[in-house]
Each structure stands twice: as structure tokens, then as C-alpha cells.
C-alpha positions as CSV (number, residue, x, y, z in Angstrom):
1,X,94.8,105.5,108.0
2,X,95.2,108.1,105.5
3,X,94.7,110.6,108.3
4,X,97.9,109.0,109.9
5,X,100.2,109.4,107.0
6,X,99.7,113.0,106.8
7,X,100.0,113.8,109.9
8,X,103.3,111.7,109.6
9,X,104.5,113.5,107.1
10,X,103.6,116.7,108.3
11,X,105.9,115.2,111.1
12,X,108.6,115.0,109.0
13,X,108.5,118.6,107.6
14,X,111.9,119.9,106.3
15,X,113.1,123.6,107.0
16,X,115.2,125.5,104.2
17,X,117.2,128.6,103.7
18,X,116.9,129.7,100.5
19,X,118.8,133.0,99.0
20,X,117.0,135.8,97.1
21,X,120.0,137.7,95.1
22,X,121.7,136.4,91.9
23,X,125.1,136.7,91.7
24,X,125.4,138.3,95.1
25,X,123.8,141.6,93.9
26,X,119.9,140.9,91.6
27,X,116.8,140.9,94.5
28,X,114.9,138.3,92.9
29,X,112.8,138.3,95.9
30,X,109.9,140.8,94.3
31,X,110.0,138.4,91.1
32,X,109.5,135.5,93.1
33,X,106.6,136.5,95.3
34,X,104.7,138.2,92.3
35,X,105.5,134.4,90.8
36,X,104.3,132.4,93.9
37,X,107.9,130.6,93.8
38,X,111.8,129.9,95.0
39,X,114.1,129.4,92.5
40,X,117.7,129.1,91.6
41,X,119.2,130.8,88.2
42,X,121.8,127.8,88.1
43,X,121.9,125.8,84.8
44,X,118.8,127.6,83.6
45,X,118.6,126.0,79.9
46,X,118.0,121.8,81.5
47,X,114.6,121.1,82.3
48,X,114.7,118.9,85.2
49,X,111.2,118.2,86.2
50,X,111.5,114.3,85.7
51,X,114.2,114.2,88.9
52,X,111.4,115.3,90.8
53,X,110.4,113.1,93.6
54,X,113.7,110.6,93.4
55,X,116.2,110.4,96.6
56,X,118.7,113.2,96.5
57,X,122.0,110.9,96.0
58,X,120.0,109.4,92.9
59,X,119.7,113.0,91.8
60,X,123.1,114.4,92.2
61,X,124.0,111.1,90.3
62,X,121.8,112.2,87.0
63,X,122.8,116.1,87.4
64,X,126.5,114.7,87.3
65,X,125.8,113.5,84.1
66,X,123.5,115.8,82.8
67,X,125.4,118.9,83.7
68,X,129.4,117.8,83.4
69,X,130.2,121.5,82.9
70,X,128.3,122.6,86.5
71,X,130.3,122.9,89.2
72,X,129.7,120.9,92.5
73,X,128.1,124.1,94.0
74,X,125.2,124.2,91.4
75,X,124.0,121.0,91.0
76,X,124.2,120.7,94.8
77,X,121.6,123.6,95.1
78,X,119.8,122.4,92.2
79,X,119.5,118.8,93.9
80,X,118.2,120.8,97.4
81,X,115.9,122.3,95.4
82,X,114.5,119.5,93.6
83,X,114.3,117.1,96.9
84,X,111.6,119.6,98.2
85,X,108.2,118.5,99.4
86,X,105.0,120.0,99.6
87,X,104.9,121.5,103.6
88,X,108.5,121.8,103.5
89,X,109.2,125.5,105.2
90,X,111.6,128.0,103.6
91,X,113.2,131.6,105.1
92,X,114.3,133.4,102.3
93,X,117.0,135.6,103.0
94,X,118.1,138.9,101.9
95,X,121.6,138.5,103.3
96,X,124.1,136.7,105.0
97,X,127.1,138.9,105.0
98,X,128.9,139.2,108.0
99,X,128.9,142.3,110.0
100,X,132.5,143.0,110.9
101,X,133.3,139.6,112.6
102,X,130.0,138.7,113.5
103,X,128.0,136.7,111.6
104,X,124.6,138.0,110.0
105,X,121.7,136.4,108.6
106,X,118.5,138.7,107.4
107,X,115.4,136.4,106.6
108,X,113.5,138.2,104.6
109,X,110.0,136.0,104.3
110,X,109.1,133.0,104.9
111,X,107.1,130.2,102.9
112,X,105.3,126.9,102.4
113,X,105.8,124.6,99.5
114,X,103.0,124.0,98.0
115,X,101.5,120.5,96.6
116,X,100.0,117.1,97.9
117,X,101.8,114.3,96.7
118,X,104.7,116.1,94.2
119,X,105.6,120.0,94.4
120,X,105.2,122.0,91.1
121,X,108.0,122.2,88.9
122,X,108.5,124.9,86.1
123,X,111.2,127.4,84.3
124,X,110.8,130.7,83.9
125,X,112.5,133.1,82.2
126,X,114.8,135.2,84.4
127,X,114.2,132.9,87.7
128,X,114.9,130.1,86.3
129,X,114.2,126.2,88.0
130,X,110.9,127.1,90.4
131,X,109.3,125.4,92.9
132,X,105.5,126.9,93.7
133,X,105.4,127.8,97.0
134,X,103.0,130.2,99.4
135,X,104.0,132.7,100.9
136,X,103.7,133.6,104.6
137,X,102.5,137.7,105.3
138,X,105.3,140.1,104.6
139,X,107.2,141.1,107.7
140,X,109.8,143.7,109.0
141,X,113.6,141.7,108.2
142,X,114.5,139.6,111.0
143,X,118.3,139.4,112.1
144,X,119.7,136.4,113.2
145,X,123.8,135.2,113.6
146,X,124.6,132.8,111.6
147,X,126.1,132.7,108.7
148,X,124.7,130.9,105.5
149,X,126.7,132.1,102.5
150,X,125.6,130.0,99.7
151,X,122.7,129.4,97.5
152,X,120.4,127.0,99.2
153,X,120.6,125.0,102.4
154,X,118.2,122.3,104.8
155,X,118.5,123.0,108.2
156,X,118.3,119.9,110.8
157,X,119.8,121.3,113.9
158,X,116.9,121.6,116.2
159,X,118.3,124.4,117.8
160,X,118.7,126.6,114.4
161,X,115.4,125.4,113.4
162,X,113.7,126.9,116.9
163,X,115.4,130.0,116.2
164,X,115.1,130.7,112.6
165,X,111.5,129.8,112.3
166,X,110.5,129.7,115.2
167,X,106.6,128.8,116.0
168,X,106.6,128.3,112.4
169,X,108.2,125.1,113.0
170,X,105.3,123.8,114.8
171,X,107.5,122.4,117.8
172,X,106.1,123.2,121.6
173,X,107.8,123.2,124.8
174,X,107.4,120.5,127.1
175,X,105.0,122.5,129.4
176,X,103.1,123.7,126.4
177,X,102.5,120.5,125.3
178,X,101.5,119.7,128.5
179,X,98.8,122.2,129.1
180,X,97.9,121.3,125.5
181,X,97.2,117.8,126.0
182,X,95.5,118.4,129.8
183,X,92.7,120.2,127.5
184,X,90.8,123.6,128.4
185,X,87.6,124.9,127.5
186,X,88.4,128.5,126.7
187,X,91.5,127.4,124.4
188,X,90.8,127.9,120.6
189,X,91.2,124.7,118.5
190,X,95.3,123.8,117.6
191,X,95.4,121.3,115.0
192,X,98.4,119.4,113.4
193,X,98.0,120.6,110.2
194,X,98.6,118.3,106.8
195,X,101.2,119.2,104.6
196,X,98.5,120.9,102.0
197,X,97.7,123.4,104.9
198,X,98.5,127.6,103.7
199,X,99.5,130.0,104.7
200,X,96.4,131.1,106.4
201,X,96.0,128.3,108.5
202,X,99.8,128.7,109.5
203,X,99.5,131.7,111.0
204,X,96.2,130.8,112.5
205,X,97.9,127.9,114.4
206,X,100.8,129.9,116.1
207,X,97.5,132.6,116.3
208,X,96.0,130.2,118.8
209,X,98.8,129.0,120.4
210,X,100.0,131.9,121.8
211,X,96.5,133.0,122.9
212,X,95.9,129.5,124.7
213,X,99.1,129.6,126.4
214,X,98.8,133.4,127.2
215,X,94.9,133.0,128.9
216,X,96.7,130.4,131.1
217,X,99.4,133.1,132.1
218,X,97.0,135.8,132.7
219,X,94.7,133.3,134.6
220,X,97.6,132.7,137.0
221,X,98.7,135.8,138.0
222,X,95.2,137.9,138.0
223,X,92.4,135.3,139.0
224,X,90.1,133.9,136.2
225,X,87.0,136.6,136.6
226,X,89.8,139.1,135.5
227,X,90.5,137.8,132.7
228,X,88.4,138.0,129.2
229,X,88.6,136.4,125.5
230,X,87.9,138.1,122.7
231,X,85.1,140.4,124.2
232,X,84.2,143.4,122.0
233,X,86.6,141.7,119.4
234,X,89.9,141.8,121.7
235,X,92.3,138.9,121.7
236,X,92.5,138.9,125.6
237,X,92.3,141.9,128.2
238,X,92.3,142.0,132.1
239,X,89.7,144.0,134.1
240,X,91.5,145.8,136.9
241,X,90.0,148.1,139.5
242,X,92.2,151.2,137.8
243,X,94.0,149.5,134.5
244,X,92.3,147.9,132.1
245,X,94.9,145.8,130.2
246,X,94.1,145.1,126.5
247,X,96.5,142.5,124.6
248,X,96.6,141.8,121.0
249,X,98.3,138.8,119.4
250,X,100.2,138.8,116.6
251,X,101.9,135.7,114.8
252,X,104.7,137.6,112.7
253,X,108.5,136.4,114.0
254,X,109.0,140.1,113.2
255,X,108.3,142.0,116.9
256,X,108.2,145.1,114.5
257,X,105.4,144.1,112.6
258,X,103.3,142.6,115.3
259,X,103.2,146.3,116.5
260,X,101.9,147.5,113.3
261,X,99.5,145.1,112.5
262,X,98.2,145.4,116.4
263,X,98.4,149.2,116.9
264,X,95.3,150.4,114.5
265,X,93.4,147.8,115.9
266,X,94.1,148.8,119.7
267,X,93.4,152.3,119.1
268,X,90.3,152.1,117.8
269,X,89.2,149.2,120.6
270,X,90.0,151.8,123.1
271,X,87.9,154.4,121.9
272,X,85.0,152.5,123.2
273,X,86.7,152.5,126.8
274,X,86.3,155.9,127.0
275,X,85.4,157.3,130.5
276,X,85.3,153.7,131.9
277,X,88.7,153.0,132.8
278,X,91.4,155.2,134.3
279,X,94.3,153.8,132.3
280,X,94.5,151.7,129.7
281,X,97.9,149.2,129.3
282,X,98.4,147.9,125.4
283,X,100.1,145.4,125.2
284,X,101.1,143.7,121.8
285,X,102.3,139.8,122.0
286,X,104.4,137.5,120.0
287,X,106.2,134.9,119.1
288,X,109.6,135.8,119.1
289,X,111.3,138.5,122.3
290,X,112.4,141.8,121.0
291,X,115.5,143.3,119.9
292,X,117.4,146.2,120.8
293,X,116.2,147.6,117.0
294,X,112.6,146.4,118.2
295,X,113.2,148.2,121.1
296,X,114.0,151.6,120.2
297,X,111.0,151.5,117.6
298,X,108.7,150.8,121.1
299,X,110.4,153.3,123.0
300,X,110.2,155.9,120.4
301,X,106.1,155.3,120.6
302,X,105.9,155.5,123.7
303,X,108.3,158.5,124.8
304,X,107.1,160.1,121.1
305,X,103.3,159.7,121.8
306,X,103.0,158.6,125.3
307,X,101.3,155.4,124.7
308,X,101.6,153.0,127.4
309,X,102.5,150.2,124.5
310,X,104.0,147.1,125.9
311,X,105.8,144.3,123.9
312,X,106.6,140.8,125.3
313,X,106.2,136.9,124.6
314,X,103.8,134.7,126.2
315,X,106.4,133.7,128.2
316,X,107.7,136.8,129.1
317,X,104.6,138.5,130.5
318,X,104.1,138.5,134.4
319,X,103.1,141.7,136.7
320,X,105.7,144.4,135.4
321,X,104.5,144.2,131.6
322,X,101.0,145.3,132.6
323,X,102.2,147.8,135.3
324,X,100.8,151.2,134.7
């Protein structure tokens, strides 16, 4: 039973936007990952730890009272904040000014409220109202269009929440979840996590995902004796009569970062493949499909170093990616 209500309530996970700058201009960002929080300088002298847990109409009904002199705007973030719950998911962002007439959101990091039952509460001085929280890896900005101009906001559109955080969310396509639950020996263990899951196990999960779903891919297009799991410490690679395709997987939304964190590692694989391959194909895989920015930074390692460096989703690979 008890397993059942946290796997319910990881069910019920929430997905915020929380901003970073004070008064449109003070990065608080740095301050808040050295402090392991999110905050909101709103109000700064009330200590509000005893609305914790209570419904959110019940809240702004005692902030009303409490704070007469607040406008609506601040006790409305200060009542998001407070309504948090421990496996709630946050992108903090480092803007949301438009560009031109475009709008323009720059998610900065992302994070996991911390806590079993009740998050922490505290004040500190210069942040302000702070909720603990752990924070995903850093990561290259991502750039999304929309536009979120105030303070703090929950997102419930489905579709926003696929794109701003993406495998994060923990939400699989219906094929996906089909392989999923058809089982496979080779796949690495995916588990619904409990709300008290990190960070770690976060980026484990998407981790395995992708790989799962990629070996299925790779199995399809190249014949299963091709393909090989983590041999000689590589995520997956295809043995070809002249290529010899080497894939790392990376779980950062950012495509930029994937290919940092995977390059090192690819380099030095390869120096063991010397004189027994032809060619080698390096291909880097995430979770979320490049941009134009991600794809000048590829481009310029491959036309700047001649690196046959390939980026592309699980979904995206097929015959061309690998192509030498």
C-alpha cells in the first residue's frame, strides 16, 4: 500500500517556472544553487512557514490578511511557492524577454523539490522565502518561445510541459510505453521513481530510457549481432564491415552539453579502436533534437577538426546519421 501512494503521488508531480533575477536585473541564480534553494525576495520580513502544506485558496486567504500592503502579484507568487511539494519539478529561468516580436524563454537549470511528506521552509537573508530543492547538472541555456514574464508560475498544459522539460517530466509516448511494458532483456531497469528520488536517479531514468529505446532502433535497422551494449564501457555501438559506430548517451535537455559531456569520453574509447576499424562514426544522443545554435556548434567540430560527430534523438536516428 504505501508503495501505491508514492507512486501516486509521484503521478501527480507538478512542473514550475520559477524566475532567477530580482527586480528584473539581480542573478540570484548562483546564490540559490550555492544555497540548494528557489526563492522569491517578495515580503521578505513574514515568516510563513506555518501556511505550509494548506490548499492554495486557504493560503491566499491568510496572505490577504497577513500582508494588506502586498499587491496581488506577490502574494500570488508567494502562495505558488508555498503550495510546493516535495518531487515537484522547477526550470528556472534566466529570461523571458521577448526577442523583437517573438517570444523568448531561457531555462537556465532545472530542479527537484526536495522533502517526503512537507518541503523545507526557511528565510535567508538576501533570497528571502526558500524552498530546498536539488538541483539537476548544470547545462548550456535552453531557448524555448514562450513567454513567462512574471515571478513564478505552474504549468499544466501537457504540451508546454513535454516541451519545457521534457524527459524530465517522466511522460513516454505511446509506442514507448509499449515496448516498455512488452519487456526486453538487454533493457536497463526504468523505474517510477518516488517523490524523494534526486537528482541522480533523474538523470539515470531518462539515462536508460533513451538507451532502451535506442538498442531497439539500432536492432531494427542493423540486425541484432551488430549491435553491442556497453562493451569496453560504451553506451551502444554497431559493428560494421567498414564503420564502426560508437554512440554515447547523454540525458541533458541541452544538445550542447550532451556533446561536451560525451566528446572526452568518445575520444579516448576510440583510442583503443586503433587499426581495427576503417572509420569510426560518433555519434552523441539525447533527449531533446538540435537547434540551429546546436547546430553551428556541431558543424564547427566537424568542419574545424574533421570529426565525423553526429547529433540526433532516439527517434531521429535511422541509416543517414551513421553514414560515413
Amino acid at each position: 500500500m504505501k508503495r501505491q501512494t508514492a507512486v501516486g503521488k509521484e503521478l501527480q508531480r507538478r512542473f514550475y517556472i520559477v524566475g532567477t533575477k530580482y527586480g528584473g536585473v539581480r542573478d540570484q541564480l548562483p546564490s540559490m544553487v550555492a544555497a540548494g534553494v528557489i526563492a522569491t525576495g517578495f515580503a521578505r520580513r513574514a515568516d510563513l512557514r506555518r501556511l505550509l502544506g494548506r490548499e492554495r485558496m486557504q493560503i491566499e486567504a491568510d496572505l490577504r490578511r497577513r500582508l494588506p500592503h502586498e499587491n496581488g502579484v506577490s502574494r500570488n507568487t508567494l502562495a505558488r511557492l508555498l503550495c510546493l511539494r516535495p518531487g515537484d519539478l522547477v526550470a528556472l529561468k534566466a529570461h523571458s524577454s521577448p526577442r523583437g516580436k517573438r517570444a523568448r524563454l531561457v531555462i537556465a537549470r532545472y530542479a527537484i523539490v526536495r522533502g517526503r511528506s512537507m518541503p523545507s521552509y526557511r528565510r535567508l537573508p538576501g533570497l528571502g522565502h526558500c524552498i530546498a530543492v536539488e538541483f539537476l547538472p548544470a547545462q548550456a541555456a535552453i531557448e524555448l518561445n514562450y513567454g513567462y514574464g512574471q515571478t513564478l508560475h505552474e504549468i499544466t498544459d501537457p504540451t508546454r510541459i513535454e516541451d519545457i522539460f521534457g524527459p524530465y517530466a517522466g511522460r513516454r509516448s505511446p509506442a514507448r510505453q509499449a515496448t516498455l511494458q512488452a519487456g526486453n532483456l538487454a533493457d536497463k531497469a526504468v523505474h517510477t521513481s518516488r517523490v524523494f528520488r534526486g537528482a541522480r536517479y533523474e538523470m539515470k531514468r531518462v539515462h536508460n530510457e533513451i538507451q532502451n529505446e535506442l538498442r531497439r532502433r539500432l536492432v531494427a535497422l542493423f540486425g541484432e549481432a551488430a549491435v553491442y551494449q556497453e562493451q569496453d564501457g560504451i553506451d551502444l555501438c554497431v559493428k560494421l564491415p567498414r564503420r564502426f559506430i560508437m554512440i554515447e548517451v547523454k540525458s541533458s535537455l541541452s544538445p550542447v552539453t550532451c556533446i561536451r559531456q560525451a566528446l572526452g569520453q568518445m575520444l579516448h574509447y576510440a583510442l583503443n579502436l586503433t587499426g581495427q576499424v576503417s572509420r569510426v562514426v560518433f555519434v552523441v544522443v539525447g533527449p531533446r533534437a538540435a537547434t540551429a545554435n546546436d547546430a553551428a556548434f556541431i558543424d564547427y567540430i566537424r568542419h574545424g577538426t574533421g570529426l565525423n560527430l553526429r547529433y540526433c534523438t532516439a527517434e531521429e536516428f535511422d541509416r543517414s546519421v551513421a553514414a560515413a
